[in-house]
N, C-alpha and C positions, 0 to 999 in steps of 0.2 A: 610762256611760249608753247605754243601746241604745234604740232605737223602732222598732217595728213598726206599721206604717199598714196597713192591708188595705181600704181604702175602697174601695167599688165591685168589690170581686173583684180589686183589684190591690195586687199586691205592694211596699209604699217599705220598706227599712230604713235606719236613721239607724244608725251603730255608731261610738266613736270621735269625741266631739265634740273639736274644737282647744280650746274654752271654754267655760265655761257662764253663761250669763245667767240670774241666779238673784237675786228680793227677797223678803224678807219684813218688811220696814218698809216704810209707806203712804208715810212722809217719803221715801223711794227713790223711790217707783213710776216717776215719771213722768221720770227719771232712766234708768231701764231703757229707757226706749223712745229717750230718745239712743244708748244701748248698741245696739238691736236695729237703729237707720238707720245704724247706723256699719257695721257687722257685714253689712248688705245690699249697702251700698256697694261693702265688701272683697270682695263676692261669696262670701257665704255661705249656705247654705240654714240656715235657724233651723226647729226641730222641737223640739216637747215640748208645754205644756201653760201655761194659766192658773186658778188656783184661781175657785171662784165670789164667792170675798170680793175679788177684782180690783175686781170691779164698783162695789163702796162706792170704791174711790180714783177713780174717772172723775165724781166728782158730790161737790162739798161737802157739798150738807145729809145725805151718807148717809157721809161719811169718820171712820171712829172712829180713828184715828191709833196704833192698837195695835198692839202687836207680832202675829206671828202664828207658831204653831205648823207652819204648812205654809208652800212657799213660792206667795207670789199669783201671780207669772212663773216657768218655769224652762223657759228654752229651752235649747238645746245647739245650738253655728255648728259646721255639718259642711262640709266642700269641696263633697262631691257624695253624695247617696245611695243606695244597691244596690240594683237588683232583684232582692232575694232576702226568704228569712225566717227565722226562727228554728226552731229544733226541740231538745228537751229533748234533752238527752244519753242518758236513760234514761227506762224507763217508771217513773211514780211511784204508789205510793198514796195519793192525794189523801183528805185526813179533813178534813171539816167539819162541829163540832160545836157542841153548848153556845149556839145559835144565843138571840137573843134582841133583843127591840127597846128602844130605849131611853126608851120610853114606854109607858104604859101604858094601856088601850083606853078607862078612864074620864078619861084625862089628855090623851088624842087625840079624844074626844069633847067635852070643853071648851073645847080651841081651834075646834074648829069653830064650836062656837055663839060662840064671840068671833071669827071671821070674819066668819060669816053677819052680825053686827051691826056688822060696820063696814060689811058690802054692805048692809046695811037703812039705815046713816044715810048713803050717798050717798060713803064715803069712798073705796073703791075696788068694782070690776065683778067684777075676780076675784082671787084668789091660789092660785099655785102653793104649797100647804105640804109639807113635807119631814119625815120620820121616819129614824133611822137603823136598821139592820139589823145585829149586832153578833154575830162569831163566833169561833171559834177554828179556828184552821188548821194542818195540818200535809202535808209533799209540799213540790211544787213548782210555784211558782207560773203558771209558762208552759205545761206539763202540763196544768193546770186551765183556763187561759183555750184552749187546744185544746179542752176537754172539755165545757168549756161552750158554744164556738161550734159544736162537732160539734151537742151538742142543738138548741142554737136561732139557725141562722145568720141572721146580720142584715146590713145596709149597709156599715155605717162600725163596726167594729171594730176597736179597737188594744191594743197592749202596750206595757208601758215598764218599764225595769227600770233601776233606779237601785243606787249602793252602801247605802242605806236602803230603799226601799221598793218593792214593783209595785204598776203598774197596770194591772188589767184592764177592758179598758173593752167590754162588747160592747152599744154603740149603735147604735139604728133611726133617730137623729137628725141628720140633717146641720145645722151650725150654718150656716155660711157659706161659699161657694165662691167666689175670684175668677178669670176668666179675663180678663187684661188689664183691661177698663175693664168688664166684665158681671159683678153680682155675682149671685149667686143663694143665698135660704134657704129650708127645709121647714119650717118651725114643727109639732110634733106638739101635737096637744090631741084626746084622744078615743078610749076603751081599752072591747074589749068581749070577752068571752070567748066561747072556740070553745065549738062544742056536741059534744053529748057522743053524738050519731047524725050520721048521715050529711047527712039534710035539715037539722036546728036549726045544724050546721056548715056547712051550704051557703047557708044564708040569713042565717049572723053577720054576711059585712060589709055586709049590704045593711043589715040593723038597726041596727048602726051607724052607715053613712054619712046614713039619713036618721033616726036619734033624735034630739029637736031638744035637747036638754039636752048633747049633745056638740057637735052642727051651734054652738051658743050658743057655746060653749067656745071650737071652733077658729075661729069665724070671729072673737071679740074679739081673738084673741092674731095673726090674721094682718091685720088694722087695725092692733093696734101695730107689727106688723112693718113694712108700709106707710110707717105714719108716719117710725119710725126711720130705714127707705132713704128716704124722701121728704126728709128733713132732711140730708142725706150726698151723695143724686146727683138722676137725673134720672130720667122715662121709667121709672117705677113702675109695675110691673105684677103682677098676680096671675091668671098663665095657669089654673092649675087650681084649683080648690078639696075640701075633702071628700077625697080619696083616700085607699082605706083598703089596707093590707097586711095579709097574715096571718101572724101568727107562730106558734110550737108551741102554743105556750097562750092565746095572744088574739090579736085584731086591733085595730089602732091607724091613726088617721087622720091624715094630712096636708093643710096646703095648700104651695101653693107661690109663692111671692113675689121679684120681680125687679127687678133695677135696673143705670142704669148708673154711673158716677163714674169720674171723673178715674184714667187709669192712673198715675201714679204718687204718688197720695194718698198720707199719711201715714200710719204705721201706727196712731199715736196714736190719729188724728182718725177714723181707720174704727172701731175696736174701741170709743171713748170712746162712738160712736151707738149701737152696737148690742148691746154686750156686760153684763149676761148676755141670752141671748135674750130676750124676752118669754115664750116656751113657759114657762120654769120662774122668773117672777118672778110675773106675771098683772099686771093694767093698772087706772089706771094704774099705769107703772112703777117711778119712785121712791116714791111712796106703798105699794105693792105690798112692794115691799123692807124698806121703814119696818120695817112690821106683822110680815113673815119675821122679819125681826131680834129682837122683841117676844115671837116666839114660840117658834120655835125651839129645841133646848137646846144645842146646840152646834154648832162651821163645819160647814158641807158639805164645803168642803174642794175635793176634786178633779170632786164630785159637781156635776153643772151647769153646770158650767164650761166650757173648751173644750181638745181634741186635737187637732194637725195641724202646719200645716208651712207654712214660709214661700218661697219663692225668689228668687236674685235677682234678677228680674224683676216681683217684685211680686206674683206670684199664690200664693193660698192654697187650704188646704183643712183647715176642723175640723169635729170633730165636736161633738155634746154631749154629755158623757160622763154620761148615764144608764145604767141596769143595768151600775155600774161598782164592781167595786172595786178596795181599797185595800187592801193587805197589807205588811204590817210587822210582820217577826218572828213571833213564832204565834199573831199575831192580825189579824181582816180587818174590814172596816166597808162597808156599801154603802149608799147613800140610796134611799129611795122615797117618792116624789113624786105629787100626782095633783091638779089645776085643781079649785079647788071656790068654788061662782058659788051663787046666789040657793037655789036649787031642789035642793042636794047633803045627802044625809044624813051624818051620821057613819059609822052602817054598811055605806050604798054606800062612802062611798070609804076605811072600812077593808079591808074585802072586796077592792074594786081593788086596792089596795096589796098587797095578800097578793097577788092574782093576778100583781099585775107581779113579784114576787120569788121566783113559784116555782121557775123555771128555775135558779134558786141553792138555796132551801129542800128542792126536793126530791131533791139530792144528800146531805142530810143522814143521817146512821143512825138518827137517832131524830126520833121524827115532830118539827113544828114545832106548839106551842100558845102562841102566846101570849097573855096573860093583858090 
């Protein structure tokens, strides 16, 4: 098991776990986290990942006690990590075809109007809903996640390669960073495309930043953010609001939200407040999730969940692994995602979706239509 963390323009690689902390029974879960304070203890850095189905095992009324196809923990205890990175052995022909979603545009249009009506009877404000993106692959998988953060480099990007599967993860989303007793998260909510002149490009994030249909978006999901640090520590605060970045093909906004707690909190008790973010559940939260589950057609999986790394000292750093994927054999899956609240069409936010997945669709040979 190898990982590569590249957050912030800097280089961790994991290579070589002594162990791996690995569940996919819900009856384990919490189980794993004796594992992961024991493993801290011994003075181990722990790196890898949590599925987004972790989330149902931190809350009873949302625990389906199922087995799972992916695992919801799978860390790897390393001694100490390299500043270094990986690099493919050879240059590869990367083919990604046969691309397709796993739904259909009149089958993604009905969940919507059974969102929009649980936000008309007062049941939740927003939900994050999720589509999969479904391809076939062939090359090499680390080649590819080069290839793709050459196009469009972001923040927090990683790699993981496993003796089953990779993961290419290239996220704009910082989940949660601890340094000693200061936690800090970016919650994304609010996606808007470049323009296609110089001015309509020059005036995207301004559009964005004050569209109030996004402004609505990010400012619920960083109140729940709030609240979840507010329940955790202390000296809650949200320095910035609204900030947008540009990426190749769109621009995406953040806030940003702070706190402090107890240095050497449990790992449990941190992740059980906050994890999955609010960004990709929408609020409120367990009600949010409910509905996800209801709709859905199948796990997210590695999709929204979180990347990063643990030390012995307590401090972390994941990401959220949006425009992420999955590959397994010569086949890949990515999730796409987009907040949709009171006032969201089905066509806006099919539209977005496609926008956020270009950066992967348009390496394809053959155009992307789907139906």
């Amino acid at each position: 098991m190898e990982i590569l963390l590249q957050f912030a323009k800097k280089n961790i690689l994991f290579s070589g776990p002594e162990f791996i902390i690995s569940c996919k029974d819900p009856s384990l879960f919490a189980q794993s986290f004796v594992e992961i304070e024991k493993a801290l203890k011994e003075g181990y850095y722990l790196a890898g990942f949590m599925s987004y189905e972790a989330g149902y095992c931190f809350e009873k009324k949302l625990n389906k006690n199922n087995l799972n196809d992916f695992p919801l923990i799978y860390f790897g205890a390393y001694k100490a990590p390299l500043k270094e990175s990986l690099k493919p052995s050879d240059h590869y022909n990367n083919s990604i075809k046969n691309l397709k979603l796993n739904i259909t545009k009149n089958g993604y249009s009905r969940n919507i109007d059974i969102i929009r009506h649980y936000i008309a009877e007062g049941d939740v404000y927003q939900i994050t809903y999720c589509i999969k993106l479904l391809f076939e692959f062939s090359g090499n998988p680390l080649s590819l996640y080069y290839q793709l953060l050459k196009e469009q480099p972001v923040p927090y990007p990683a790699y993981i390669r496993t003796d089953k599967y990779s993961i290419l993860s290239l996220s704009p989303e910082l989940f949660i960073k601890k340094n000693s007793n200061y936690l800090i998260t970016k919650p994304m909510k609010g996606t808007w495309a470049r323009g296609n002149g110089f001015f309509s490009d020059l005036i995207a994030p301004l559009c964005l930043k004050y569209d109030k249909k996004n402004r609505a978006e990010n400012v619920m999901i960083a109140d729940l953010l709030r609240n979840d640090l507010g329940r955790l520590g202390f000296n809650v605060k949200a320095p910035t609001l609204f900030e947008v970045d540009r990426y190749k093909t769109l621009c995406q906004m953040t806030s940003t939200v702070t706190a402090k707690v107890e240095k050497e909190i449990s790992i449990y008790k941190l992740f059980s407040s906050v994890f999955p973010s609010g960004s990709v559940t929408g609020a409120p939260k367990i009600r949010a999730m409910q509905i996800i589950n209801s709709l859905e057609e199948e796990e997210r999986k590695i999709y929204t969940g979180a990347i990063g790394y643990i030390t012995p000292e307590r401090e972390m750093f994941f990401n959220i692994p949006i425009r992420t994927l999955l590959i397994e054999g010569g086949f890949g899956q990515m999730g796409i995602g987009g907040g949709i609240v009171w006032d969201s069409t089905a066509k806006g936010e099919w539209d977005e979706g496609l926008l956020k997945a270009k950066f992967l669709t348009g390496l394809a040979k053959e155009e992307f239509c789907p139906l």
